[in-house]
N, C-alpha and C positions, 0 to 999 in steps of 0.2 A: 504493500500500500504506500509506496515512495516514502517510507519509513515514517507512515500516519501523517499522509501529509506535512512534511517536515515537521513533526512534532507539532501542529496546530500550528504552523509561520511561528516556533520558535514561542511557544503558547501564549501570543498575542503581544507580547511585550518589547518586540523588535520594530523598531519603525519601518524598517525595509528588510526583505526575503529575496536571497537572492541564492541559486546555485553554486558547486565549484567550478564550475565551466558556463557561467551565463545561466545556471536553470533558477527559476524563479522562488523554489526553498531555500538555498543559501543565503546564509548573510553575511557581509563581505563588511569590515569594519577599515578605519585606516591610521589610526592612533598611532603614536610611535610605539607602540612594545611589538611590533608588526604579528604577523600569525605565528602559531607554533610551528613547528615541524613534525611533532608526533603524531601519527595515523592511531584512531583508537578502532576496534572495532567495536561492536555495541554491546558485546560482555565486559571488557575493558573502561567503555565509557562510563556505565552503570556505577561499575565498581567506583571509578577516578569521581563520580557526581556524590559517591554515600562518603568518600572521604573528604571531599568540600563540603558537606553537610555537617558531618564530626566534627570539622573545622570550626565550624561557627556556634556549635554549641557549648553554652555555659556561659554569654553573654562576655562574649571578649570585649579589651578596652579599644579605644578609640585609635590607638597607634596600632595592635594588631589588625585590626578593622584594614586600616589604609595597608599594614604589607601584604592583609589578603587578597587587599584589592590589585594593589602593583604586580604582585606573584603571578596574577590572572595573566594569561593569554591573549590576543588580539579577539583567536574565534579558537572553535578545537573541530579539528577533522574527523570526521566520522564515517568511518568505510563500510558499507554493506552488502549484499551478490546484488545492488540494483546499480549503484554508482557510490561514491563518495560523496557526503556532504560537511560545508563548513557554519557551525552552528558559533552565531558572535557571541560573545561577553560582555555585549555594553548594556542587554537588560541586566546585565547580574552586578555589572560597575553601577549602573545608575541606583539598585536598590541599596548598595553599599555606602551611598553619600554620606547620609544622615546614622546617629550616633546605634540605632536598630539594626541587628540582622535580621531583624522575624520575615519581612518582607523577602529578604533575599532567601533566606531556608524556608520559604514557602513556595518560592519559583525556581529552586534547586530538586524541591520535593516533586513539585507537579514535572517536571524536566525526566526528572528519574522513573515517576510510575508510567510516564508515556512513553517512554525508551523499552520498559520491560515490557510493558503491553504490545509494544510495534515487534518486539523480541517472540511474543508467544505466538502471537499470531503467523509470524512468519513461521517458525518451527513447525506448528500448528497447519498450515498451508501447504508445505515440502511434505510433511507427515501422510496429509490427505492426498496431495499428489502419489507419494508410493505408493499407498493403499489402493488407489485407483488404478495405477497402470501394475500391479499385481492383479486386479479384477479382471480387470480388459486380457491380462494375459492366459485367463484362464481357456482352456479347452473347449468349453463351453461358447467364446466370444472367435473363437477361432475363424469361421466363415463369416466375420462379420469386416466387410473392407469396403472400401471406395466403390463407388460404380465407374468399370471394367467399359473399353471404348465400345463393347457389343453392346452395352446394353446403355448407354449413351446414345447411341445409333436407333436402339429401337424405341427410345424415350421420342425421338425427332421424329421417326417414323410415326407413331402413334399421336402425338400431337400434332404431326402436317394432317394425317387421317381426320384427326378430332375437326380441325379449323376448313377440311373441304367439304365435308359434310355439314359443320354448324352453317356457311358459306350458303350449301346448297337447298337446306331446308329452310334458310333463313329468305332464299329468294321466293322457293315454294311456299311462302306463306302470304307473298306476296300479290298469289294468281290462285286463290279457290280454285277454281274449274280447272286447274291443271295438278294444284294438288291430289283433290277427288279422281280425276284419271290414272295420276298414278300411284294409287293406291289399290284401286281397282285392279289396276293392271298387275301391280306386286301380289295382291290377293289370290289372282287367277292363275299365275303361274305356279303360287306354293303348291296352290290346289292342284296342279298338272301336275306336280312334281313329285306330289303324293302317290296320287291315283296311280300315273308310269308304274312308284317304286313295290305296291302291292301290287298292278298288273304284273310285271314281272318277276317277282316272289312269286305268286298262285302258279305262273306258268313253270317254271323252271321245278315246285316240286310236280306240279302234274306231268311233267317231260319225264324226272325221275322215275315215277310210278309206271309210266305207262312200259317203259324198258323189264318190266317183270315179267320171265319167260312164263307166256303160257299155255303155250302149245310146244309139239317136239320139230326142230329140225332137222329132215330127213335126210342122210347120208347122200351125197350129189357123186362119189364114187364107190365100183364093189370093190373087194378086199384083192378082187385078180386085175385089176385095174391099178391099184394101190403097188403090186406087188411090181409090178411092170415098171412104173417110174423108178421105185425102187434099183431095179438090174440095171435100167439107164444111167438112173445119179451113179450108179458103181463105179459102170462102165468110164464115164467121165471122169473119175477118180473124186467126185463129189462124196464122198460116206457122210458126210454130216445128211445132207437131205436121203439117203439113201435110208440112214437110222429111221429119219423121221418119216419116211413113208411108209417104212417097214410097218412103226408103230400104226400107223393111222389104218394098214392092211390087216393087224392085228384087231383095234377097234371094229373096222367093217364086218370082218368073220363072225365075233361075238356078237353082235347085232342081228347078224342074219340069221345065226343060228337061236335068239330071242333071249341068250345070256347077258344082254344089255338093251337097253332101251335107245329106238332111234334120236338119237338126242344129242347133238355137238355143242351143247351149252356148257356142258361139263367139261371139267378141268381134268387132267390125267387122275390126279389123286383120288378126282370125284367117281371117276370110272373103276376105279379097285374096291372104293368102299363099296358103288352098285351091289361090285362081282359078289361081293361080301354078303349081301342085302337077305333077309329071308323070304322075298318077293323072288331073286335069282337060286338060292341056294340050290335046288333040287337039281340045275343044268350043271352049276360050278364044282357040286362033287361028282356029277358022274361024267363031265368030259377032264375034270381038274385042269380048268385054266388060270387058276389062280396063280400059281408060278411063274407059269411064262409071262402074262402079263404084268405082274413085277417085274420080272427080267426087262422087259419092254418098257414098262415107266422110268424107272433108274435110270435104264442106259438114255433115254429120251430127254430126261432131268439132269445129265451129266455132261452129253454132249452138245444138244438141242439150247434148251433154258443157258446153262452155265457157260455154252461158247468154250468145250474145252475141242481139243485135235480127238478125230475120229481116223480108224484106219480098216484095212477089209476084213480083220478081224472080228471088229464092231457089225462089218454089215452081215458077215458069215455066222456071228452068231444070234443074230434076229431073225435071219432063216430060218434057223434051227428052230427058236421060240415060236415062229408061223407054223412048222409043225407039230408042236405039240400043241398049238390051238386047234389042229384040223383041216391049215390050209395045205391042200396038192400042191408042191413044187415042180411038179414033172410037167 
């Protein structure tokens, strides 16, 4: 607090307040005992003020009086963390004149309790600042910083938005019949925009639904038709498609023969659980095709699905599994 206001201008007793560099709390005297030289700080001052008070107690005589007065200083320097100030001696000479100290150790007193007050307070002020920027450092206050040039950016953004709108409703307010249009107008398009977004919800689950197999799709090749592509891809040195006609020759057989249902809906796996099914059971133990046609889904899931290297091994022994389904290779 510029050290309480310079002590209240020096606690009103100085005719003039002046800095030590021109600032308007110093008081700058010019007597001839000129200034001290001693820098006090404000614990030193304190102290150096209770010993001019001791001083004057016990109603000294009129010749110690005057070497207290001569002893005095010009001003006394007073150094604080805000700047140095120079505080004069000529209220404490003037109260000295007359044969009383009481006046003087009454503005020695009040000098002193306002030096300790401007003392606590400052302590008191640095105290609360640590406290505070311990607060602030806690974990807690962590995210809490400047606004960041993005969001800077998006303040400007938001406010040019805010002021072309306030702008443009402010002219609409100006033309009813053109407000009322276009509100009508915003109105009918929500309303479009709606409607669209349930039109096509409703459609897209009834698209779903309607893809529910239900009826059978009937085999578009026979199982000797199947087998024939099959010697083809061989020949070409293709096995991977040779596997998979093989397989598909396999399927046809079983179909034909009523051990599977005409039905190409189904997935390989779904075709073994059928074989399985107690709808098929009576055909699948007495031709036993449930073998080979594992043999035939594996190798189908291995080479086919998984994209591994097929060789005429593969295709010679899907042959083999065609005949133990029942189909004629000759």
């Amino acid at each position: 607090m510029k050290l309480r206001a310079f002590l209240i201008c020096v606690l009103l007793f100085s005719p003039t307040c002046y800095g030590a560099s021109g600032n308007p709390y110093a008081a700058a005297g010019s007597n001839s005992q000129g200034s001290a030289d001693r820098v006090y700080d404000v614990l030193s001052f304190a102290a150096e003020l209770r010993r001019l008070d001791a001083a004057l107690q016990g109603n000294p005589s009129a010749v110690k009086i005057a070497e207290f007065r001569k002893a005095l200083p010009l001003s006394w320097n007073v150094s604080t963390p805000e700047q140095t100030y120079s505080i004069s001696t000529k209220p404490l000479q003037d109260q000295l004149g007359g044969s009383s100290t009481l006046k003087a150790e009454t503005w020695i007193e009040h000098l002193q309790v306002e030096i300790e007050r401007s003392h606590k307070k400052a302590v008191t002020s640095v105290s609360a600042k640590t406290e505070l920027d311990k607060i602030l450092g806690g974990r807690e206050f962590a995210g809490v910083r400047p606004p960041s040039a993005w969001d800077l950016l998006r303040q400007r953004i938001a406010a040019w938005i805010g002021r072309m709108l306030a702008a443009l409703f402010g002219n609409i307010s100006r033309h009813p019949m053109g407000a009322q249009i276009l509100f009508w107008l915003l109105l009918i398009g929500g309303v479009a925009f709606v409607a669209l977004w349930v039109f096509r919800f409703v459609s897209n689950r009834d698209g779903v639904n309607s893809f529910k197999p239900t009826s059978s799709i009937v085999t578009a090749r026979t199982w000797q038709e199947w087998i024939r592509m099959a010697r083809q891809a061989a020949t070409r040195g293709d096995f991977r498609e040779s596997v998979h006609s093989a397989y598909w020759a396999g399927i046809a057989r079983l179909e034909e023969t009523g051990a599977l249902p005409r039905d190409r809906t189904k997935t390989p796996r779904e075709y073994l659980r059928l074989l399985n099914a107690s709808r098929f059971a009576a055909a699948s133990q007495q031709q036993n095709y449930n073998e080979p046609l594992t043999v035939l889904t594996s190798r189908l899931e291995r080479i086919w699905y998984a994209n591994r290297a097929a060789g005429s091994e593969d295709f010679s022994d899907s042959l083999r599994q065609l005949g133990a389904l029942g189909c004629p290779l000759e």
